[in-house]
VOBA-97136 format. One record per residue: x, y, z of N, C-alpha, C, O in turn; residue number from 1. Coordinates in steps of 0.1 Angstrom, whole numbers, always signed. Each point is the difference from the previous one (the first is absolute). Example, Ala and Ser with C-alpha at 12.3 -4.5 7.8 and 13.67 -1.06 7.14 Angstrom:
<<+132 -57 +78> <-9 +12 +0> <+9 +12 +0> <+10 +0 +7> 1> <<-14 +11 -14> <+9 +11 +0> <-8 +11 +8> <+5 +11 +1> 2> 
This chain:
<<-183 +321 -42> <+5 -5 -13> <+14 -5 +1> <+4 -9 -7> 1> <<+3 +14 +17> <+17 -2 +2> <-1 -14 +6> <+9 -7 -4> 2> <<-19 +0 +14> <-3 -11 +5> <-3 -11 -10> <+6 -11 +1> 3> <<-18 +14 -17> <+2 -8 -4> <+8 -4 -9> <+0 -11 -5> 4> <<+11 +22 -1> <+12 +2 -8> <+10 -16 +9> <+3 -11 -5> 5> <<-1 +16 +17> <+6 -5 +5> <-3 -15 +6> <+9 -6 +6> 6> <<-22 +1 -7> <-7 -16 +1> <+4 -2 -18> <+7 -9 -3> 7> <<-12 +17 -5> <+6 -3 -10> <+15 -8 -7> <+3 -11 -7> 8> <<+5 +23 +13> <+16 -6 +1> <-1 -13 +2> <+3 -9 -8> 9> <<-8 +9 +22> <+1 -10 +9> <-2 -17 -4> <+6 -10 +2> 10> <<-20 +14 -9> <-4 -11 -6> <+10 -4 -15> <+3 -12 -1> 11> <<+2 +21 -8> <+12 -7 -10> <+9 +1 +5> <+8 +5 -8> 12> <<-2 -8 +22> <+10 +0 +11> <+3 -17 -4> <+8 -6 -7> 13> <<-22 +1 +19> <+0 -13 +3> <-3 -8 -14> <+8 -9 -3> 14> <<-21 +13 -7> <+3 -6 -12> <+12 -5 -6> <+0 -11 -5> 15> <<+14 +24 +5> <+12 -7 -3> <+6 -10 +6> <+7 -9 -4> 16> <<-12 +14 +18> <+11 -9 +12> <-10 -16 -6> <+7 -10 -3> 17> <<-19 +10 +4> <-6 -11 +1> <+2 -9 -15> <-2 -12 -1> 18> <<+8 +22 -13> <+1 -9 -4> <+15 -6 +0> <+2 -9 -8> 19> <<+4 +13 +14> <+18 +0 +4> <-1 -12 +7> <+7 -10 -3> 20> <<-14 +10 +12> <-1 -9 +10> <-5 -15 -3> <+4 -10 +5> 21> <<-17 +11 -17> <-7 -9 -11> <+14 -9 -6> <+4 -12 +2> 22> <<+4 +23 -11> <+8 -8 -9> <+12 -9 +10> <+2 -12 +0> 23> <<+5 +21 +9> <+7 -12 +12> <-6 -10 -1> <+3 -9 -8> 24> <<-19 +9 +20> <-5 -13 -1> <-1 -12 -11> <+2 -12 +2> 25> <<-4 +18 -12> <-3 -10 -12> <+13 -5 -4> <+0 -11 -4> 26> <<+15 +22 +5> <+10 -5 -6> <+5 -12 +13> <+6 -11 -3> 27> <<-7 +13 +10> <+4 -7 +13> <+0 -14 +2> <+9 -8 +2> 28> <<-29 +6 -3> <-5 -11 +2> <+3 -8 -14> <+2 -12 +0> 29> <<-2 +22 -16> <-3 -9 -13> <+21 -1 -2> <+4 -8 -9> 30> <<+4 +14 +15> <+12 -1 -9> <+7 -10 +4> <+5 -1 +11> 31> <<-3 -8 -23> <+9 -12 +8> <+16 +2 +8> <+8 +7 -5> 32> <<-7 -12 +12> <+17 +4 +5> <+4 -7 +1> <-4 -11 +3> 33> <<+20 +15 -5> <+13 -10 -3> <+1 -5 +7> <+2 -12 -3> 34> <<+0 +15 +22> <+5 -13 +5> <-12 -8 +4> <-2 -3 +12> 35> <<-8 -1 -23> <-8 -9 +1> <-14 -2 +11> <-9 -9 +1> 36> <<+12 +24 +7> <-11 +0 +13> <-13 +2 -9> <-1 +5 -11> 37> <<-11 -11 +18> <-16 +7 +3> <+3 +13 +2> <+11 +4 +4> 38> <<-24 +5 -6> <+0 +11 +8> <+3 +2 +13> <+7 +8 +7> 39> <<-17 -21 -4> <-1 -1 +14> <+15 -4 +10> <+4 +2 +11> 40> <<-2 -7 -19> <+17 -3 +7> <+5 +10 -1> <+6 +3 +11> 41> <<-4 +3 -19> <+8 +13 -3> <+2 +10 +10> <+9 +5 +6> 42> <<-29 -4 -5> <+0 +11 +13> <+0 -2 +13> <+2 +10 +7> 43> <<-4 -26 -1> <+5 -6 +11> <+17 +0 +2> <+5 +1 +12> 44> <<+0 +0 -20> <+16 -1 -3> <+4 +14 +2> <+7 +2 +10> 45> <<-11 +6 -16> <+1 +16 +1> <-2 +3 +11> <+9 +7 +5> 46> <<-18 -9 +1> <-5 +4 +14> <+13 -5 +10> <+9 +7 +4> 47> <<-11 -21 -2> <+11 -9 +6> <+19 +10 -3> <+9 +2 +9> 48> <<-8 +1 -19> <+13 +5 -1> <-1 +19 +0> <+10 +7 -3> 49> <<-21 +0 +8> <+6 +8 -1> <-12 +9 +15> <-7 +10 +2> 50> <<+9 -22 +5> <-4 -5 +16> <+10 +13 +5> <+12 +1 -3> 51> <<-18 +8 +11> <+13 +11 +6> <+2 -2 +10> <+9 +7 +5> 52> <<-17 -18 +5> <+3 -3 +11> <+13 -12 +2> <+3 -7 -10> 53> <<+3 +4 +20> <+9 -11 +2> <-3 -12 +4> <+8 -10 -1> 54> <<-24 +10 +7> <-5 -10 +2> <-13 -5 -16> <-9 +6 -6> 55> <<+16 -20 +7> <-10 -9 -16> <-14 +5 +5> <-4 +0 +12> 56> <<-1 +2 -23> <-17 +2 -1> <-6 -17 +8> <+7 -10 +3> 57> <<-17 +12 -3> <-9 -13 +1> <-12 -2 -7> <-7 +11 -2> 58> <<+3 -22 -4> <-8 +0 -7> <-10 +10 +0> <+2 +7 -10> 59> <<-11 -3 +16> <-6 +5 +6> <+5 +16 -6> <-4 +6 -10> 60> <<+14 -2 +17> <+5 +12 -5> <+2 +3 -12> <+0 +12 -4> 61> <<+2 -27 -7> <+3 -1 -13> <-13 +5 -8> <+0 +5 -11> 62> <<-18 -9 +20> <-3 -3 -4> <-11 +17 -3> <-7 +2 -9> 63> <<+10 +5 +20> <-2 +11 -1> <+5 +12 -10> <-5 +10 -5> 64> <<+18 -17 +7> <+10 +15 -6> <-2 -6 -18> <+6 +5 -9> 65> <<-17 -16 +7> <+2 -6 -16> <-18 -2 -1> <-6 -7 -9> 66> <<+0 +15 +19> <-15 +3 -1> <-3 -12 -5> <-6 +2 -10> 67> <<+7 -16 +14> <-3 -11 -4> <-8 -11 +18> <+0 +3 +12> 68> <<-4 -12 -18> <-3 -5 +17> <+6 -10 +3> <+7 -5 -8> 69> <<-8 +0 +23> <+14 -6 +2> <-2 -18 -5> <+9 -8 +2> 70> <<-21 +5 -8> <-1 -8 -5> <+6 -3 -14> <+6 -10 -4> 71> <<-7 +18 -2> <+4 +0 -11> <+17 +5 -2> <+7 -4 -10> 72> <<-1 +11 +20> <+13 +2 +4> <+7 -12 +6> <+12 -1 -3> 73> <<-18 -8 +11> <+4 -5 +6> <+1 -16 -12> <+7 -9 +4> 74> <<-12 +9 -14> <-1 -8 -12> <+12 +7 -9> <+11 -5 -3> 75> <<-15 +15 +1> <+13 +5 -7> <+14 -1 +7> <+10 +0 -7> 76> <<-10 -2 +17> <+17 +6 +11> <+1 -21 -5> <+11 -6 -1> 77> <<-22 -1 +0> <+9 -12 +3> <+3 -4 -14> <+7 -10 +0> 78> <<-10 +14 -9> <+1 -3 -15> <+14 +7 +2> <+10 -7 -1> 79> <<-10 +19 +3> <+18 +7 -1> <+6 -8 +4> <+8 -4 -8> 80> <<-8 -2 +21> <+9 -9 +12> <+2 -12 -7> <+11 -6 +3> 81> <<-19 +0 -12> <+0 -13 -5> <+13 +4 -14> <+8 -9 -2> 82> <<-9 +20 -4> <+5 +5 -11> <+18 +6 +8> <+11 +0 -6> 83> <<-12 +3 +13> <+11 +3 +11> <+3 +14 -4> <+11 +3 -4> 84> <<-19 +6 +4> <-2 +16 -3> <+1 +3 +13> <+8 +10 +3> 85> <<-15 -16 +9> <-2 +2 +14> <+3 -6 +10> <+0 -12 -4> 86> <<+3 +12 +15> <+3 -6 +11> <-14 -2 +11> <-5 +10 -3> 87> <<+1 -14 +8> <-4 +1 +16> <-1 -5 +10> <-2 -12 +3> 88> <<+2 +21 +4> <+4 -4 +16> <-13 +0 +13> <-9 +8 -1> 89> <<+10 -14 +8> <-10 +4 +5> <+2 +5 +15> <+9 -6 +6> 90> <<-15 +17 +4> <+3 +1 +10> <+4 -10 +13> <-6 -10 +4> 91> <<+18 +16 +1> <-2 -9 +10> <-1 +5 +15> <+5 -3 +11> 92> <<-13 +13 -15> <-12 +7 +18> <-12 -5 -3> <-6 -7 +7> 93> <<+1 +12 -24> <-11 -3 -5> <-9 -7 -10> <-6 +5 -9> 94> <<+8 -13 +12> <+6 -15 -11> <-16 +5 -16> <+0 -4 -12> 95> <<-10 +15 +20> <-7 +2 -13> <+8 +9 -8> <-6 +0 -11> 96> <<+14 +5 +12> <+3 +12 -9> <+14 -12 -12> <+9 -8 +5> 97> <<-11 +11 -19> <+8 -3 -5> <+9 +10 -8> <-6 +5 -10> 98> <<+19 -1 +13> <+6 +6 -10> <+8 -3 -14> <+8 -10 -3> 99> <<-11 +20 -5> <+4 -3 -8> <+15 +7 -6> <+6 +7 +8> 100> <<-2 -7 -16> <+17 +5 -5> <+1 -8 -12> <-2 -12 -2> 101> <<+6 +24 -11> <+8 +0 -4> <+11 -14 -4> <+1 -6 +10> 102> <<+7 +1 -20> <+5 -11 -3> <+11 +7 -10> <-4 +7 -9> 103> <<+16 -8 +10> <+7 +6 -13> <-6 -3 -12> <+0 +9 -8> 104> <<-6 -21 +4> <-4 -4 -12> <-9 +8 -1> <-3 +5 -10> 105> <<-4 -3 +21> <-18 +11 -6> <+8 +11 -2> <-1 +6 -11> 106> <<+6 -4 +15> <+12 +16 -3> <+9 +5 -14> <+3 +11 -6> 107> <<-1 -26 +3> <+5 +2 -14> <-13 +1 -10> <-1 +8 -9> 108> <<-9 -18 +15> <-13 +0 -14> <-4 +11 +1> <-2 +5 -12> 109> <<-2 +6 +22> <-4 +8 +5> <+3 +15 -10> <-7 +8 -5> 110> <<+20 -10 +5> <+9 +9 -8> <-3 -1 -16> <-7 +10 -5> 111> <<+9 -17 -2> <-8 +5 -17> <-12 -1 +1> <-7 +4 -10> 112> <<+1 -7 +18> <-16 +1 +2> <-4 +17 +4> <-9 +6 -6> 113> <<+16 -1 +16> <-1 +13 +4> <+1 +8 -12> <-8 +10 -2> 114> <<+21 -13 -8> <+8 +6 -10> <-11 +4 -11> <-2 +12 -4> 115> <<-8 -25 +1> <-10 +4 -8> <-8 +6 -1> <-4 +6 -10> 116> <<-2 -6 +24> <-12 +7 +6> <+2 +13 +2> <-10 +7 +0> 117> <<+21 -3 +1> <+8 +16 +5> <-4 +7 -18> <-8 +9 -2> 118> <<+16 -18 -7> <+0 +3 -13> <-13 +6 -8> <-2 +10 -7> 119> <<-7 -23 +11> <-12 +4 -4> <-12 +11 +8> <-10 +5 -5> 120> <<+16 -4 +17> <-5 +14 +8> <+9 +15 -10> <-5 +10 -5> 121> <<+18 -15 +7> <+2 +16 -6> <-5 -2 -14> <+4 +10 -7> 122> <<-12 -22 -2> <-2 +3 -8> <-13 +7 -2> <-5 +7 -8> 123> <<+0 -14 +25> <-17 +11 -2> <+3 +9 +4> <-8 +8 -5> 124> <<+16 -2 +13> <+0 +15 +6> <+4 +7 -14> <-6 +10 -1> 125> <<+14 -13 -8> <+6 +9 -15> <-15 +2 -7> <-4 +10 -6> 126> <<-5 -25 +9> <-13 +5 -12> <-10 +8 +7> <-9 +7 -6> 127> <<+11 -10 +19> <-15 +13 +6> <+10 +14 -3> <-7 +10 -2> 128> <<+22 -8 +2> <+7 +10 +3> <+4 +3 +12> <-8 +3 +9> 129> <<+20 -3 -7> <+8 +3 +16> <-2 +11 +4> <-2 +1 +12> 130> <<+1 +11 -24> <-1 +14 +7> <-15 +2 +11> <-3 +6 +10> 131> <<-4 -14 -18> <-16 +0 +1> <-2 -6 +12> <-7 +5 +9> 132> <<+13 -16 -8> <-6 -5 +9> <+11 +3 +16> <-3 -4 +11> 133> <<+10 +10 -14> <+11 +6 +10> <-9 +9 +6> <-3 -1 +12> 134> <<-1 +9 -19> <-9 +17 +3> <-11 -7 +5> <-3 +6 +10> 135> <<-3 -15 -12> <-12 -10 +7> <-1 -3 +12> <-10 +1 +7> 136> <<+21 -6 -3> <+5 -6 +11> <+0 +15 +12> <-6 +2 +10> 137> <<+15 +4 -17> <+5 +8 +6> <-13 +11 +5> <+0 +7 +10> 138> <<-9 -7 -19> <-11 +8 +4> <-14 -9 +7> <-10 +5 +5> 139> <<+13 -18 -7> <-10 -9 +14> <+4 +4 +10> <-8 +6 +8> 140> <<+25 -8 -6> <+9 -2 +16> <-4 +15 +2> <-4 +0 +11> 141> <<+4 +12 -17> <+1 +11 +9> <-10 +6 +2> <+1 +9 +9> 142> <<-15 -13 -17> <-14 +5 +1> <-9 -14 +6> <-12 -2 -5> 143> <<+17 -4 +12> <-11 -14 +0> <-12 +5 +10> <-12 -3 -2> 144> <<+16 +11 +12> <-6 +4 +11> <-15 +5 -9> <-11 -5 +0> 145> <<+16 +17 -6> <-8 +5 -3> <-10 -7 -18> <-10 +4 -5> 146> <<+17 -14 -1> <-9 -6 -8> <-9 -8 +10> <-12 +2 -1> 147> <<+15 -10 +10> <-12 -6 +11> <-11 +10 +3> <-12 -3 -1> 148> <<+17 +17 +6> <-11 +7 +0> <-9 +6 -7> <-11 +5 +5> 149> <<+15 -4 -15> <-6 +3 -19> <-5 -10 +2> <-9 +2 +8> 150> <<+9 -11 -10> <-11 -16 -3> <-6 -2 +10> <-11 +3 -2> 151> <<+13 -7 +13> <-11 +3 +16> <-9 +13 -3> <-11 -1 +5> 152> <<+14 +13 -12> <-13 +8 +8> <-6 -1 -13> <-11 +6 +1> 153> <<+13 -9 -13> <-11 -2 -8> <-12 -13 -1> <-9 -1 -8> 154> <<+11 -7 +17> <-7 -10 +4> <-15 +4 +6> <-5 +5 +10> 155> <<+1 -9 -20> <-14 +4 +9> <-5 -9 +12> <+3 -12 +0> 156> <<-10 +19 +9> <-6 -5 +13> <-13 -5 -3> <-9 +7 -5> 157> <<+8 -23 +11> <-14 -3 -4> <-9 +3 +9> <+3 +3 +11> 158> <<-16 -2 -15> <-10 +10 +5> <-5 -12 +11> <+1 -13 -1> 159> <<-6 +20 +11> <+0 -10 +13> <-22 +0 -3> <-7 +8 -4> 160> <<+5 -17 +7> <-17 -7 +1> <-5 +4 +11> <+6 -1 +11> 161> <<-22 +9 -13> <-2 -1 +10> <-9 -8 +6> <-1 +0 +12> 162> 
């Protein structure tokens, strides 16, 4: 019974988290922002500026770390470049790799655009509740092992033909 008390938890665990996670998405993609970015630029830009390595991403890298493909990244990075949000460069060992960087100007738009989005995050974390969803968090990260195995062993095994 302690097993399914605790799939129980578990499941209005992620319910919260998943609807926490719902309202970001929606506020994200639907909230207009001040310095005028797309979503999509926003989070290319984001990415691009808060890069922890010393070496510029490359498209490619951009295109990963923004779960997007490099086709569609690689359309987006030249729309930036044309708008002068971005720079790029291209290798010169490996003339396929193009990097990309950052522009002070994407840097400035970048900034009330962040400003908003920050805003309207802490405005969804206040309506799911901070306390709530703190204790959420904090009880995925310290029990995850074991909610995996709560949900793996109630799976039933399909019966093999003979």
């Amino acid at each position: 019974m302690a097993a399914r008390q605790s799939l129980s938890e578990t499941y209005r665990t992620m319910a919260h988290l998943r609807r926490f996670f719902e309202s970001v998405r929606r506020t994200i993609t639907t909230e207009p922002t001040n310095g005028g970015l797309t979503p999509a630029q926003q989070f290319a830009l984001l990415t691009l500026a808060g890069n922890p390595s010393s070496e510029p991403l490359t498209i490619g890298d951009l295109a990963r770390q923004t779960f997007a493909t490099m086709n569609t990244t690689s359309a987006l990075v030249r729309r930036m470049e044309r708008s002068g949000l971005v720079r790029t460069t291209r290798s010169s060992r490996d003339r396929r790799f193009v990097y990309v960087k950052l522009t002070p100007l994407g840097e400035r738009r970048l900034r009330p655009s962040t400003a908003a989005v920050v805003e309207a995050l802490r405005a969804a974390a206040d309506e799911q509740g901070r306390a709530q969803l703190r204790a959420a968090f904090e009880a995925w990260f310290d029990n995850w092992g074991s909610v995996i195995k709560a949900l793996s062993s109630d799976r039933r095994r399909p019966r093999s033909r003979r």
